[in-house]
VMD Tcl script that draws the C-alpha trace (Angstrom):
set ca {
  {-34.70 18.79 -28.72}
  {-31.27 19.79 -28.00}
  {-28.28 17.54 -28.93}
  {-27.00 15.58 -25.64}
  {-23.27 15.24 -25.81}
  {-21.17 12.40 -24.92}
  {-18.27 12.67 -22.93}
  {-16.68 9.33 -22.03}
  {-14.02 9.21 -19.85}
  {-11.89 6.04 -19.75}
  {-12.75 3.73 -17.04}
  {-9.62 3.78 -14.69}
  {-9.69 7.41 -14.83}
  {-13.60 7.57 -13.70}
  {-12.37 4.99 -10.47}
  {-9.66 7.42 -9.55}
  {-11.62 10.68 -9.83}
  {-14.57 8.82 -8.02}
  {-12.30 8.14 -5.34}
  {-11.03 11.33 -5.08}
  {-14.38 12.56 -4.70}
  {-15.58 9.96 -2.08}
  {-12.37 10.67 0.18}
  {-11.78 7.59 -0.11}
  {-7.88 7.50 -1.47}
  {-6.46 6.73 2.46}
  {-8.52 3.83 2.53}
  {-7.46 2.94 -0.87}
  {-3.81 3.52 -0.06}
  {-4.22 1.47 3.29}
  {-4.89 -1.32 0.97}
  {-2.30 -0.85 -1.28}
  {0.31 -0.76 1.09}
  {-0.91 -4.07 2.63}
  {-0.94 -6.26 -0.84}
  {2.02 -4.72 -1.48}
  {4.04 -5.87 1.55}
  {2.64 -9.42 0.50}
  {3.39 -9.59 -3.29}
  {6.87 -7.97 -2.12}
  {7.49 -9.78 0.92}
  {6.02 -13.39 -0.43}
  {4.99 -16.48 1.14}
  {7.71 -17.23 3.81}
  {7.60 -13.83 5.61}
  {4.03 -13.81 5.07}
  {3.52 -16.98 7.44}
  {5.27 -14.69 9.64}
  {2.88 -11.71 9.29}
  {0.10 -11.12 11.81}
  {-1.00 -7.86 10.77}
  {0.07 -4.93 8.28}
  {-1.33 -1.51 8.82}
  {-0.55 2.03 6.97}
  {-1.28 4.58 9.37}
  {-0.38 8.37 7.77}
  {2.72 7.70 6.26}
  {3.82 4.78 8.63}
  {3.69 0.83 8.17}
  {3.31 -1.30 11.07}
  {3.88 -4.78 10.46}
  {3.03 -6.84 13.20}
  {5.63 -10.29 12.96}
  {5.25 -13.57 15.06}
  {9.03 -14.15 14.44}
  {11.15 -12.39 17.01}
  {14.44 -13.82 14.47}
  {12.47 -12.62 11.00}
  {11.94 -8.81 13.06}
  {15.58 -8.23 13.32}
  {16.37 -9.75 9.76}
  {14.09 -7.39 8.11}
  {14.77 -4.67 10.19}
  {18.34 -4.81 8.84}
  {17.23 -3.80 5.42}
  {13.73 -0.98 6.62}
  {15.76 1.48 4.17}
  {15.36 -0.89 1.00}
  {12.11 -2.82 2.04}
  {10.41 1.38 1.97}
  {12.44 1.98 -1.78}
  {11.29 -1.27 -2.44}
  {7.27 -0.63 -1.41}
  {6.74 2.88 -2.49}
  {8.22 1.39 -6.22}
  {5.53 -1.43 -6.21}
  {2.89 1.24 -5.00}
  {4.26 3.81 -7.72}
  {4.11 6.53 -5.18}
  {6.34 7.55 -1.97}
  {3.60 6.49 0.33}
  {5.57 4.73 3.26}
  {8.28 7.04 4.57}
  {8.82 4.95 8.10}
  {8.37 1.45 8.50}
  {7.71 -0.14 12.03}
  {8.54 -3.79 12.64}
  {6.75 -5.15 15.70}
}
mol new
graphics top color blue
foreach p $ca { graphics top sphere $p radius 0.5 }
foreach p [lrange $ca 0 end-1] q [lrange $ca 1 end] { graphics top cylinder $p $q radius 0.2 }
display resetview
C-alpha cells in the first residue's frame, strides 16, 4: 500500500486558485467593485445609487440625483484612488457617473 501524502493548502488560497481555474475572477471582481462603492460611498449616496456596474476596467454608477452626479464627479480622480485601495488592486481606471 503506498503512503498517500497530504498536501493542505490554506483555505483562502484554495478559493483564489479555484477561481482562477473556473474563470471566474471578472465576475468576482464585478462584485468587488460594487460592495466597494457601497462600504466607500455609505448610506447617503447609496439612497442615491440605482445601479453600479464594472465593465473591463470601467465603473458605471447609475445616480437618481442629477445634484449628487456633479458633486461626485468633482472628485472621479480620488473616488478611483480611493476604490482600487479598498479593492487592494488597480481595478477601476475610469469611472462613469450617469
Amino acid at each position: 500500500m503506498a503512503k498517500r501524502q497530504n498536501s493542505y493548502l490554506p483555505l483562502n488560497e484554495a478559493l483564489q486558485e479555484f477561481i482562477k481555474e473556473s474563470k471566474l475572477q471578472k465576475g468576482m471582481d464585478k462584485v468587488d467593485a460594487r460592495r466597494a462603492w457601497e462600504e466607500l460611498m455609505g448610506n447617503g449616496v447609496n439612497s442615491y445609487t440605482n445601479a453600479v456596474e464594472l465593465k473591463g476596467d470601467t465603473l458605471y454608477v447609475s445616480l437618481s440625483s442629477s445634484v449628487l452626479r456633479e458633486e461626485l464627479s468633482l472628485g472621479k480622480t480620488k473616488i478611483i484612488s480611493m476604490l482600487n485601495e479598498a479593492l487592494g488592486q488597480e481595478l477601476i481606471r475610469k469611472l462613469v457617473l450617469r
